[in-house]
C-alpha positions in Angstrom: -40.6 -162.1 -44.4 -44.2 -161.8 -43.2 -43.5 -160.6 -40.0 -44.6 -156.9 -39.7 -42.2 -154.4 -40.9 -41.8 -153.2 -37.3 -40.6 -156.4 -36.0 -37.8 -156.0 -39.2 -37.3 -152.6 -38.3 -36.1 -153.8 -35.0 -34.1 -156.7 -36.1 -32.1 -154.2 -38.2 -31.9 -151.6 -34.9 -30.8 -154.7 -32.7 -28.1 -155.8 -34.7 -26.9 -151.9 -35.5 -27.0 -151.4 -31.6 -25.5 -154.8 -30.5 -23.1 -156.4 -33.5 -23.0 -159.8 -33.5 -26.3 -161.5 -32.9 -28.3 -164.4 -34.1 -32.0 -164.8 -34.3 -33.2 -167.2 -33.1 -37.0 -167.9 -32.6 -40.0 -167.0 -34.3 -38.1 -164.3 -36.3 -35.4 -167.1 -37.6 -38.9 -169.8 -38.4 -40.2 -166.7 -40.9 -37.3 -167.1 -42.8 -37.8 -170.5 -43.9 -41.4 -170.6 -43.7 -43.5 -167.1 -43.7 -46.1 -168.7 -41.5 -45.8 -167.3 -37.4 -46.4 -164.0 -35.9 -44.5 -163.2 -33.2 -44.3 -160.1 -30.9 -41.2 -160.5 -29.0 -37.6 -161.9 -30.0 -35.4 -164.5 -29.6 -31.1 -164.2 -29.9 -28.3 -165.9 -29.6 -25.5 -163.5 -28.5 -21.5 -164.0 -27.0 -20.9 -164.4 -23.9 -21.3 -162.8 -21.4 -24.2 -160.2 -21.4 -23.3 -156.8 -21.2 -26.0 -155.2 -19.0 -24.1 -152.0 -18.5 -24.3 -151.5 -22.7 -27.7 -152.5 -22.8 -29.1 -150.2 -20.0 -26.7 -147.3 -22.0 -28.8 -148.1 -25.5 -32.2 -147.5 -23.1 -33.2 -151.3 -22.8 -34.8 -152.5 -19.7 -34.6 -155.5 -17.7 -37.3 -157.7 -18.1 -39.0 -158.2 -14.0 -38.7 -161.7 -12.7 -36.2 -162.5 -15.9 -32.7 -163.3 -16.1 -32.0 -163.1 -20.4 -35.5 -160.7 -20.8 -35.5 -157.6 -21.6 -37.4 -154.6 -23.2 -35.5 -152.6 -26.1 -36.0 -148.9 -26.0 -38.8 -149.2 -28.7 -41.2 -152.0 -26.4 -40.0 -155.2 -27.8 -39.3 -158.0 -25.6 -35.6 -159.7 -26.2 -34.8 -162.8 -24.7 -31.1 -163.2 -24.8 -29.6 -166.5 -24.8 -25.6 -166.4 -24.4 -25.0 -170.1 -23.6 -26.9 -172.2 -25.8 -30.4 -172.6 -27.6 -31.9 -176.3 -26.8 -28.6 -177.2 -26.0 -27.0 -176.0 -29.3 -23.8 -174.3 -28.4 -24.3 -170.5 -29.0 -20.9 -170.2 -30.9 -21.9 -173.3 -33.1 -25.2 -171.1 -33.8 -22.9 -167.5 -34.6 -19.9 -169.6 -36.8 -23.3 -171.1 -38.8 -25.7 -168.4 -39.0 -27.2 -167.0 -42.2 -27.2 -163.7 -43.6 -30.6 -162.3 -44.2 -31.0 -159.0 -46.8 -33.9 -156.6 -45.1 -33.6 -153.6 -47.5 -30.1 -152.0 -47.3 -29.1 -154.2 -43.9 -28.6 -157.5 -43.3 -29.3 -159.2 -40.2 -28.0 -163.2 -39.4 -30.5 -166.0 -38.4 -29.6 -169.7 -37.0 -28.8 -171.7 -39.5 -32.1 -174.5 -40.8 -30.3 -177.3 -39.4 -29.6 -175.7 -36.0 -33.4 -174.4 -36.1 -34.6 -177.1 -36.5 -32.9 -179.5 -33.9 -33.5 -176.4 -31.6 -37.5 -176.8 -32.2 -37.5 -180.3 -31.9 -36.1 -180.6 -28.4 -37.6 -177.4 -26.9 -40.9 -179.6 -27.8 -44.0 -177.4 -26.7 -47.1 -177.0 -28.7 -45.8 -173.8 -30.8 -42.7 -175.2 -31.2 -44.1 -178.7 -32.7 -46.0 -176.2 -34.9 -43.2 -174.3 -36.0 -41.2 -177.9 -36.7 -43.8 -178.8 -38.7 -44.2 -175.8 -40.8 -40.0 -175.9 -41.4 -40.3 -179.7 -42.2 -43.6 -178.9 -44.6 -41.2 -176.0 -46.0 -37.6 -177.0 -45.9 -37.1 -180.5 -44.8 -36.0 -181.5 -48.8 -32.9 -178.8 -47.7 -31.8 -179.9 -44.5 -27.9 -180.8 -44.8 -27.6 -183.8 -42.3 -24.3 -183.9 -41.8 -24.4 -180.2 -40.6 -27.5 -180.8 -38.2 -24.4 -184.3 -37.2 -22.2 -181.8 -35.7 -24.8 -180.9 -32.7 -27.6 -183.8 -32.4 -27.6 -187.2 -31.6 -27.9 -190.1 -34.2 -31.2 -190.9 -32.6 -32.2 -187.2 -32.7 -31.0 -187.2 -36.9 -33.1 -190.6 -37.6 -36.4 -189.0 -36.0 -35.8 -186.0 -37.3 -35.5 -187.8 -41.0 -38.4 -190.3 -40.8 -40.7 -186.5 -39.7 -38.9 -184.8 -42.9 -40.0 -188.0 -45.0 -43.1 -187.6 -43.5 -43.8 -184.0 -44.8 -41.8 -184.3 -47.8 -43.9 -182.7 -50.8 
């Protein structure tokens, strides 16, 4: 990944200190394209949020912020324990893939999932980010995966932008 070590350092420490979690954002687009920095990061998690836990491991609530908050070592987390761009958090856990850092592994949301996530969230970095993963990826994408959570409107667009960055 091209993210800096730290930021890996603390996906590892997250997933030791919390168990089952997803990334999600910036973290998750490195995977499939080594092209964003990022200084904060995104998760999918089960329901419900356990604040008491997370206060215990020394994070810190986030002011002003219902899913933010600050890990013991200064990273921002945003938590998301319902859904990502309307993609059902335990459709992004049951897909995830595993990701090797070293000795650990840590779990990302699945291409297909990122993806669809990316195009509906629609803001400037996030049309960047879809473009990279389309540039990157978009040969790879298993469509009738991405079926199980988008609309067929949603899968057409998203074909005709693949088709447009295909290599």
């Amino acid at each position: 990944m091209s993210l800096a070590p730290s930021l890996e350092q603390e996906a590892i420490k997250i997933t030791d200190e919390l168990g089952r979690v997803v990334f999600v954002g910036a973290f998750a687009v490195n995977h499939y394209s080594k092209y964003r920095t990022t200084r904060d990061i995104d998760l999918a998690i089960a329901a419900p949020l356990n604040e008491q836990k997370l206060t215990r491991l020394g994070y810190t609530k986030w002011q002003g912020s219902k899913g933010s908050w600050l890990t013991s070592r200064g990273i921002k987390v945003d938590f998301y324990t319902r859904d990502v761009g309307g993609i059902p958090v335990p459709w992004i856990l049951k897909n995830a893939v595993q990701l090797r850092l070293g000795e650990k592994e840590v779990r990302v949301i699945c291409l297909e999932g990122l993806i669809l996530a990316k195009h509906r969230a629609g803001r400037t970095a996030d049309v960047a980010d879809l473009r990279q993963l389309m540039i990157h990826r978009g040969g790879t994408v298993v469509w009738d995966l991405m079926a199980e959570i988008a609309t067929d409107h949603e899968i057409a667009e998203l074909q005709r932008i693949s088709k447009a960055f295909a290599p």
